[in-house]
C-alpha positions as CSV (number, residue, x, y, z in Angstrom):
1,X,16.7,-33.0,-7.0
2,X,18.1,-30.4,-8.9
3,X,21.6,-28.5,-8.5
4,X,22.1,-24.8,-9.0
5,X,25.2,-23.3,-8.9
6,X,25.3,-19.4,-7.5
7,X,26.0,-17.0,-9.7
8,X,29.5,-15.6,-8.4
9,X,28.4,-12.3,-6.3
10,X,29.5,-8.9,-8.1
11,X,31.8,-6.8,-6.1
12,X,30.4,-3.9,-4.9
13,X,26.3,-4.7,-6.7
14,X,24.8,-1.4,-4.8
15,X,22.6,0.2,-6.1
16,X,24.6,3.9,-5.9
17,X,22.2,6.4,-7.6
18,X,19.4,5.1,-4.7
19,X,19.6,8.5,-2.6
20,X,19.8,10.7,-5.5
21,X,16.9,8.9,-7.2
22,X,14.6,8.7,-4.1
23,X,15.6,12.6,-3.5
24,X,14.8,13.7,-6.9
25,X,11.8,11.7,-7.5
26,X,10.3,12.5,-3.7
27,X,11.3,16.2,-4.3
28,X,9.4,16.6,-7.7
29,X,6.4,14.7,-6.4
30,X,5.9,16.8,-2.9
31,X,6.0,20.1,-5.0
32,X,4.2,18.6,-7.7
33,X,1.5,17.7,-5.3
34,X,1.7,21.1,-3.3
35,X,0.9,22.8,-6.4
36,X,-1.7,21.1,-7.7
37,X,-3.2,21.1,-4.2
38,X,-2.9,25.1,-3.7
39,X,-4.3,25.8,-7.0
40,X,-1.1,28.2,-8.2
41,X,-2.5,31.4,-9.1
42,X,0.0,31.4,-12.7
43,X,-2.7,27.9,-13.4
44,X,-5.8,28.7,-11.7
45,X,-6.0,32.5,-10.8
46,X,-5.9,34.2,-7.5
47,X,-9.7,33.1,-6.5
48,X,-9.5,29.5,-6.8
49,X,-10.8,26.6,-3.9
50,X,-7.9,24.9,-2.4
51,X,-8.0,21.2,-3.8
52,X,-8.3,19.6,-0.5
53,X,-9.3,15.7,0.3
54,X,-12.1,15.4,2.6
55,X,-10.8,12.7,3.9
56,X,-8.1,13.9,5.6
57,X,-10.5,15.9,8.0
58,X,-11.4,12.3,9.3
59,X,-7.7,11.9,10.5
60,X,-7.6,15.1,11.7
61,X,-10.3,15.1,14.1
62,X,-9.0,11.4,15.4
63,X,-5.2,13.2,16.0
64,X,-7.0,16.2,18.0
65,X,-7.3,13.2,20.6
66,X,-4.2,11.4,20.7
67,X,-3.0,15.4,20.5
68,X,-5.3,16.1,24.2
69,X,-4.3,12.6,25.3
70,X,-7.6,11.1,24.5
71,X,-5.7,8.3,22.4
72,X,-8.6,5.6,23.8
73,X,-11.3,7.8,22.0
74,X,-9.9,7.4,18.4
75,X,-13.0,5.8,17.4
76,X,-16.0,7.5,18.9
77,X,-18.6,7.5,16.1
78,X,-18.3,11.2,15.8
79,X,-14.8,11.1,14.7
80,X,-15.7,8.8,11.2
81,X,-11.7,7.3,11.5
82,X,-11.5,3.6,9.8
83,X,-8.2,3.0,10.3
84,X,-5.6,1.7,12.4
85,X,-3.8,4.3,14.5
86,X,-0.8,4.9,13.0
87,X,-2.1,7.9,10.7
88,X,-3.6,9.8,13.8
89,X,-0.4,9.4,15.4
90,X,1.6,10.7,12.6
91,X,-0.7,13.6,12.6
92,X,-1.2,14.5,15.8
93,X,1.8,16.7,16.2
94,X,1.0,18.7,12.9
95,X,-2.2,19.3,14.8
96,X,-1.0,20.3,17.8
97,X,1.4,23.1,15.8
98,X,-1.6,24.2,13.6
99,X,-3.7,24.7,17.1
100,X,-1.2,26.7,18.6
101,X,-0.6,28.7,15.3
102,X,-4.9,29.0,15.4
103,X,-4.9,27.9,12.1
104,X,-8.5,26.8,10.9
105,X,-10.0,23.4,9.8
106,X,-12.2,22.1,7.3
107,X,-14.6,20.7,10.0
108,X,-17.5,20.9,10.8
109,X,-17.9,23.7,8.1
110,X,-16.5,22.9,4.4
111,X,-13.9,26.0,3.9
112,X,-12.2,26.9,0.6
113,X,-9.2,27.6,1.8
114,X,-8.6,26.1,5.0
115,X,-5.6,27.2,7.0
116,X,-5.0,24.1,8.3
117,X,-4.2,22.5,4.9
118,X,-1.0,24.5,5.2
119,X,0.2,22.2,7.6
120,X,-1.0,19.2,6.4
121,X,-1.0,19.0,2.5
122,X,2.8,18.7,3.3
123,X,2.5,15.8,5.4
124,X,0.0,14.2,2.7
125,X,2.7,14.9,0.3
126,X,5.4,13.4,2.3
127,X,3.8,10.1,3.7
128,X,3.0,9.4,-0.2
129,X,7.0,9.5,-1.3
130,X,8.1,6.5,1.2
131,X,6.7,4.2,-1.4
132,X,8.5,5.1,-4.4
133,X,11.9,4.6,-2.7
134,X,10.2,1.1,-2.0
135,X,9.7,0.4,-5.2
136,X,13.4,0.9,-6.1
137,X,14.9,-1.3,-3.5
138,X,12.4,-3.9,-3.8
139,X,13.4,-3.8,-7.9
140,X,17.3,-4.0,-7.1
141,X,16.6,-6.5,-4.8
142,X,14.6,-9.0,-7.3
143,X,17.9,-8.1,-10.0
144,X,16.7,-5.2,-12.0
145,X,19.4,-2.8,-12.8
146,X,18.2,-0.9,-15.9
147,X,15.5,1.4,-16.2
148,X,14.5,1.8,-12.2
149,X,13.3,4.8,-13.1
150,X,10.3,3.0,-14.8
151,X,9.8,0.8,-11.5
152,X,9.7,4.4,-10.0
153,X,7.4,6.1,-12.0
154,X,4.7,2.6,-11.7
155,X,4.7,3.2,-7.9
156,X,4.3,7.3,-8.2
157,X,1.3,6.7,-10.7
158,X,-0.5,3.7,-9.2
159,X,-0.2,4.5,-5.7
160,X,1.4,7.9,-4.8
161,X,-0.8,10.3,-6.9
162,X,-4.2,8.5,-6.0
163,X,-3.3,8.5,-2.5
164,X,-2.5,11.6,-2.0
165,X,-5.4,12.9,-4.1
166,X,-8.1,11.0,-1.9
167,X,-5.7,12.5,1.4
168,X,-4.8,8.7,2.2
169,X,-0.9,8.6,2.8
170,X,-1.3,5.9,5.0
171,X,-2.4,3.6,2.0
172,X,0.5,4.5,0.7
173,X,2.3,3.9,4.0
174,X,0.9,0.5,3.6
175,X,2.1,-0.6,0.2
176,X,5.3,0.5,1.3
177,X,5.3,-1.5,4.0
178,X,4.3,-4.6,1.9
179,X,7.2,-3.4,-0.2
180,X,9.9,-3.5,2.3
181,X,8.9,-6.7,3.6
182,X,8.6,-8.5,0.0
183,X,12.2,-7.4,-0.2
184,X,13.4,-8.7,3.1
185,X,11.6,-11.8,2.2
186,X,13.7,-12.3,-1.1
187,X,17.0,-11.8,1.3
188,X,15.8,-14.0,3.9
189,X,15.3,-11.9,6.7
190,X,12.6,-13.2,8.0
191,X,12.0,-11.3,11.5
192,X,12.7,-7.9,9.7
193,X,9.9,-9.2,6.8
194,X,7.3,-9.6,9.7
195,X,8.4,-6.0,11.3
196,X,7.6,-4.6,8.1
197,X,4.4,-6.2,8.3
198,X,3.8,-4.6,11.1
199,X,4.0,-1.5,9.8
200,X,1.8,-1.8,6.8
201,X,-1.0,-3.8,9.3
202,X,-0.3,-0.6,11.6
203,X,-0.7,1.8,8.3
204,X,-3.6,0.4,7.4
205,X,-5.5,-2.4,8.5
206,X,-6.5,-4.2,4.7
207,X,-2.4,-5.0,5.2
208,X,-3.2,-8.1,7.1
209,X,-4.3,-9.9,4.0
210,X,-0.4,-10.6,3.4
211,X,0.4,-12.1,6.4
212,X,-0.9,-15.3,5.8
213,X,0.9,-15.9,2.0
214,X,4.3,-14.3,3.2
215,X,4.2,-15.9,6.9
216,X,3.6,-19.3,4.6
217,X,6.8,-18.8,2.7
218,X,8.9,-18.5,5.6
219,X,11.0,-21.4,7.2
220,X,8.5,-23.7,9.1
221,X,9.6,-23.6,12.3
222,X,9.8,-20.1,12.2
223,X,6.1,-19.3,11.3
224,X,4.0,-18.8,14.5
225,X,6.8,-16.2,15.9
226,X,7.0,-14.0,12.7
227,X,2.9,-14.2,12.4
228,X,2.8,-12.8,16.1
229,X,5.3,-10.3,15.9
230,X,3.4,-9.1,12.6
231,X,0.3,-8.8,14.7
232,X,1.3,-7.7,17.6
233,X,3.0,-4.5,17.2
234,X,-0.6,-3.0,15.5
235,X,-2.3,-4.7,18.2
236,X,-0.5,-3.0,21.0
237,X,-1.4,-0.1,19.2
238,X,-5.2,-0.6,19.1
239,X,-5.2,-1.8,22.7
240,X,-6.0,0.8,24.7
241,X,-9.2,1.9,22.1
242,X,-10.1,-2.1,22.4
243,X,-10.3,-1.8,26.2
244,X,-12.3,1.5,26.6
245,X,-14.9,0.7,23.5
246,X,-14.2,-2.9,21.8
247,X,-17.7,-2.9,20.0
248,X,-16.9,0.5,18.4
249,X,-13.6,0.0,17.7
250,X,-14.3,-3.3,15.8
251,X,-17.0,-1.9,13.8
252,X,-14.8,1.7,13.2
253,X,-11.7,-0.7,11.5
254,X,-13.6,-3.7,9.9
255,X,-17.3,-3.0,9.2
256,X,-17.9,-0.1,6.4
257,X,-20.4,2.3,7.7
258,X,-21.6,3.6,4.2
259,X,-22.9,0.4,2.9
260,X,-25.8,2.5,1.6
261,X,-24.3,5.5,0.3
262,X,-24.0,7.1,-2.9
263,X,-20.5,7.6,-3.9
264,X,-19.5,10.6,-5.7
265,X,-15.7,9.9,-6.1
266,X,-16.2,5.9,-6.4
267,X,-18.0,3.2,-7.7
268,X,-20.5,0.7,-6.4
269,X,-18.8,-2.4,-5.6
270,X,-19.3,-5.7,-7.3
271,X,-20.5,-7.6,-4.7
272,X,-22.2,-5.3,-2.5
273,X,-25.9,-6.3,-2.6
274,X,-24.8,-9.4,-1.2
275,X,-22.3,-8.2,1.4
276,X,-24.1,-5.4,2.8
277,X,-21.2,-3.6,4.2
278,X,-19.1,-5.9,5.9
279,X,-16.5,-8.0,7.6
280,X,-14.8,-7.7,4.4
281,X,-11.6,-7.8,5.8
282,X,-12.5,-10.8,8.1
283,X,-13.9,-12.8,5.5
284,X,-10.7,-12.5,3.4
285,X,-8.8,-13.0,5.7
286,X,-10.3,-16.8,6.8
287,X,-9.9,-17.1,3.2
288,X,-6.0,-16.3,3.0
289,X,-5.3,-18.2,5.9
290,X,-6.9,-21.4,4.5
291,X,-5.3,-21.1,1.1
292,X,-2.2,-20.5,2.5
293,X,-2.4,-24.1,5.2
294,X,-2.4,-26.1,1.9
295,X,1.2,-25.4,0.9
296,X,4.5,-23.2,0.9
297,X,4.4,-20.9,-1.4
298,X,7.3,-19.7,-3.8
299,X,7.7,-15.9,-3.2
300,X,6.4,-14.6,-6.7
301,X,3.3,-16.9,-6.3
302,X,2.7,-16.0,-3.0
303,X,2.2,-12.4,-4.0
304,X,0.4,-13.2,-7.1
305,X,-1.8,-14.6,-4.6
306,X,-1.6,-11.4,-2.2
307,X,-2.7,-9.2,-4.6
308,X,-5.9,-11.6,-5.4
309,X,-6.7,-10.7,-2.4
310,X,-6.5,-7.3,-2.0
311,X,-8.4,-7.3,-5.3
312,X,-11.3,-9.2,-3.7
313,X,-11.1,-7.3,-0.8
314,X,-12.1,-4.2,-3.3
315,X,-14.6,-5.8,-5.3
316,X,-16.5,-6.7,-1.8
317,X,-16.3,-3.0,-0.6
318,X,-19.7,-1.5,-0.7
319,X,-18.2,1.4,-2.4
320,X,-14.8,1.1,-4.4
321,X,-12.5,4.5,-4.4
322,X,-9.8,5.1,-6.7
323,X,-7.1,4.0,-4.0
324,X,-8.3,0.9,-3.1
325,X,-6.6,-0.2,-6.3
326,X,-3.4,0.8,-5.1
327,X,-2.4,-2.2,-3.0
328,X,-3.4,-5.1,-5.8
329,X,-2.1,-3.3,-8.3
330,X,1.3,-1.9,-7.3
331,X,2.1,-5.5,-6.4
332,X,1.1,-6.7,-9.6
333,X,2.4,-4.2,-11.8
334,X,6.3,-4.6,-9.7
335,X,6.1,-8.5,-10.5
336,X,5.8,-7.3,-14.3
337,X,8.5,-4.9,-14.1
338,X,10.4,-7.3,-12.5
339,X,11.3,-10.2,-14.6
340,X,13.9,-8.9,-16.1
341,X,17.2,-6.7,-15.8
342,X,15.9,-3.9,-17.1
343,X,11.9,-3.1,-17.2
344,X,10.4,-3.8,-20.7
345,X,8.2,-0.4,-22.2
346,X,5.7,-2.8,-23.7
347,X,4.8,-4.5,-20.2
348,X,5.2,-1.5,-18.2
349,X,2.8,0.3,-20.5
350,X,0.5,-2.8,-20.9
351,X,0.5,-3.1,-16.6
352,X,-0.4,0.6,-16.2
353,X,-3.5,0.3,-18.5
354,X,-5.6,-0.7,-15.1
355,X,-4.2,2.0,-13.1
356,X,-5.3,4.8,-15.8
357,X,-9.0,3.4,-16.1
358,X,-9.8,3.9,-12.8
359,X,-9.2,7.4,-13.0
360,X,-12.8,8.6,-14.6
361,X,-15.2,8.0,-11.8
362,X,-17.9,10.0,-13.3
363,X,-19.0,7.1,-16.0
364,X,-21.5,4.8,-15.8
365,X,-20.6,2.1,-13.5
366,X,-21.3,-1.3,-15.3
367,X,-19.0,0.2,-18.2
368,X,-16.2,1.3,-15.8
369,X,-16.7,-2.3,-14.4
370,X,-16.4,-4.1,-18.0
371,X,-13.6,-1.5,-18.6
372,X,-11.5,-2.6,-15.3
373,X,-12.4,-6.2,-15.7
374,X,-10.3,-5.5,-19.2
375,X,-7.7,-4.2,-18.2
376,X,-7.1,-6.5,-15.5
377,X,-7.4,-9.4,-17.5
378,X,-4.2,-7.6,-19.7
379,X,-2.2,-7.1,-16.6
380,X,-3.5,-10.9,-15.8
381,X,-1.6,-11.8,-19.2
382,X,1.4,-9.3,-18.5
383,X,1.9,-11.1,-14.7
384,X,1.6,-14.2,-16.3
385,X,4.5,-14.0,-18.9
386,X,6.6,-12.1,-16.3
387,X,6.1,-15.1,-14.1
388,X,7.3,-17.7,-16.7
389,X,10.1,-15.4,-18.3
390,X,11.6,-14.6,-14.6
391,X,14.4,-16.1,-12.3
392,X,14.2,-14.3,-9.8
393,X,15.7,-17.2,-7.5
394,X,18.7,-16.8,-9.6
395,X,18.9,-13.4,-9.3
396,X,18.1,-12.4,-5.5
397,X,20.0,-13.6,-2.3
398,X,21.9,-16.8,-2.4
399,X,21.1,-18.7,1.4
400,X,23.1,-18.7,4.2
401,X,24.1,-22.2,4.1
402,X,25.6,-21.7,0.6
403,X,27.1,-18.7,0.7
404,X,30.6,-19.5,-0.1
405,X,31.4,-18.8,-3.6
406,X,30.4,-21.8,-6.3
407,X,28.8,-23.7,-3.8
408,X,26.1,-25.8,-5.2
409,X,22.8,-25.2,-3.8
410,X,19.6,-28.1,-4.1
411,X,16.7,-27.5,-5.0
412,X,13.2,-30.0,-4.9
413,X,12.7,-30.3,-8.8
């Protein structure tokens, strides 16, 4: 056994720049967005095609149901929505405003400037911000107090600008989520970790990866509970589409339905000849949760491991988009900013290198492959020397039991 002694708490350790750091960072990014998305005339001239996602229409058609109280229909084939609910439900309302204004869609007929767009770029814009105020607390949280501005700036570029570029906010929504519960993980709050769980799983259903890694670091006894309130809450959600249509709504959320296409914004995936389009998710999953019944986990490695799988859930995507990379990642990337009290340039730089590869989706795929395989193996290296330089169980909460100031805490050695 080994004895630690708790660092004496500092009084008032807030982090007091938080709001005006999330506001200025949130602000620049929504109007940074709306502008590249509107094409402003000054940049592009008066004539020029609105930059809008396709994707997005996906969503929108889905919320035109919750919107007409249709919720149960979210995934009729016609509607093309792969996702968990939570996204339809967050845009139904903006719908419902844009029908009454008669404002026009991208659907079924591809528009240059759709109305619409007016109403929803913002929303793009805004569900893509949640995560860079994440990133902050989760970085004061694991003891970094210099230089969150960096840890900032990773989550804008890896996850933010991709996501709102492809029109997915609720990837972003996800990350987030995984976020927020990382951090009530390192404070020990364990039913708040598996409500934020919740939320990401609800967000987006790849999300459910984490569960098993972040249940398995929880108390013991405490483990079934938080695993079913993390399922639950998107379950309750997905219920009534389950009832009406469960084959549909099974394939809609877990089996990809362009195995065979040709992507034009993405790449092949690694392993799709042999996992013709799916159960990706599922087969993960089974994965995670046997990995995870061997042994507790210490948080840092239990995340390590979390992003492994999001990574492997990418690679066995028929098709790999630019913001699929977000979730592995972002997690990876924070856990290199995060070994210190202030982030380091060289590693930040060095962990973005993956994030900036997977921009140019025009290349040949077997050399964008061999170029992410690469840079991964750097951020590998970066991850790794962030995991043996940290002390982050120095630096985050001290437990309940020993809260009292000096008290010696063990610790299995």
């Amino acid at each position: 056994m080994m004895r630690v002694t708790p660092r004496a708490p500092v009084a008032n350790d807030r982090d007091t720049n938080r709001w005006r750091a999330n506001l200025a960072w949130g602000v620049a990014f929504v109007v940074g967005y709306l502008c590249w998305s509107f094409r402003l005339p000054l940049l592009w001239g008066h004539n020029a095609p609105w930059d809008v996602p396709g994707d997005i229409w996906e969503v929108y058609s889905s919320a035109i149901y919750v919107a007409h109280g249709g919720y149960a229909y979210l995934y009729d084939p016609g509607t093309g929505y792969a996702s968990l609910p939570l996204a339809a439900i967050i845009v139904a309302p903006f719908e419902w405003v844009g029908e009454r204004l008669h404002l026009v869609a991208g659907v079924p007929w591809h528009l240059r400037r759709p109305s619409m767009w007016l109403v929803l770029a913002p929303v793009v814009a805004i569900g893509c911000t949640p995560v860079i105020w994440a990133a902050r607390s989760l970085a004061w949280e694991l003891g970094v107090r210099q230089r969150l501005w960096l840890v900032q700036l990773n989550a804008l570029v890896v996850v933010s600008v991709p996501c709102a570029v492809f029109g997915h906010f609720e990837d972003a929504l996800a990350v987030a989520g995984i976020f927020m519960a990382w951090r009530a993980a390192a404070r020990n709050k364990w039913v708040a970790m598996a409500i934020w769980l919740a939320f990401a799983i609800a967000s987006k259903e790849w999300a459910v990866l984490a569960v098993p890694m972040m249940i398995c670091h929880a108390p013991h006894g405490q483990r079934v509970r938080l695993g079913a309130i993390a399922v639950a809450i998107p379950l309750v959600l997905v219920a009534p589409c389950l009832v009406r249509d469960f084959s549909a709504t099974v394939r809609a959320i877990f089996i990809a339905s362009y195995a065979h296409a040709v992507p034009t914004n993405g790449h092949v995936g690694l392993l799709s000849a042999f996992i013709p389009g799916g159960f990706t998710q599922v087969g993960v999953l089974v994965f995670a949760v046997g990995s995870a019944l061997f042994r507790k986990w210490p948080l840092q490695a239990a995340m390590c491991a979390v992003a492994a799988l999001f990574a492997l859930r990418v690679i066995a995507e028929p098709v790999a988009f630019l913001y699929y990379f977000s979730a592995p990642l972002s997690v990876l990337t924070m856990i290199a900013a995060t070994s210190g009290r202030r982030v380091s340039f060289p590693r930040f730089a060095l962990a973005l290198v993956p994030s900036l590869w997977a921009w140019p989706v025009h290349i040949n795929h077997t050399v964008w492959w061999l170029g992410m395989a690469l840079a991964s193996a750097v951020l590998a290296i970066v991850v790794r020397d962030a995991l043996r330089d940290g002390s982050w169980e120095h630096r985050s909460g001290v437990p309940e039991a020993h809260a009292e100031l000096g008290a010696p805490v063990l610790l299995s050695g």
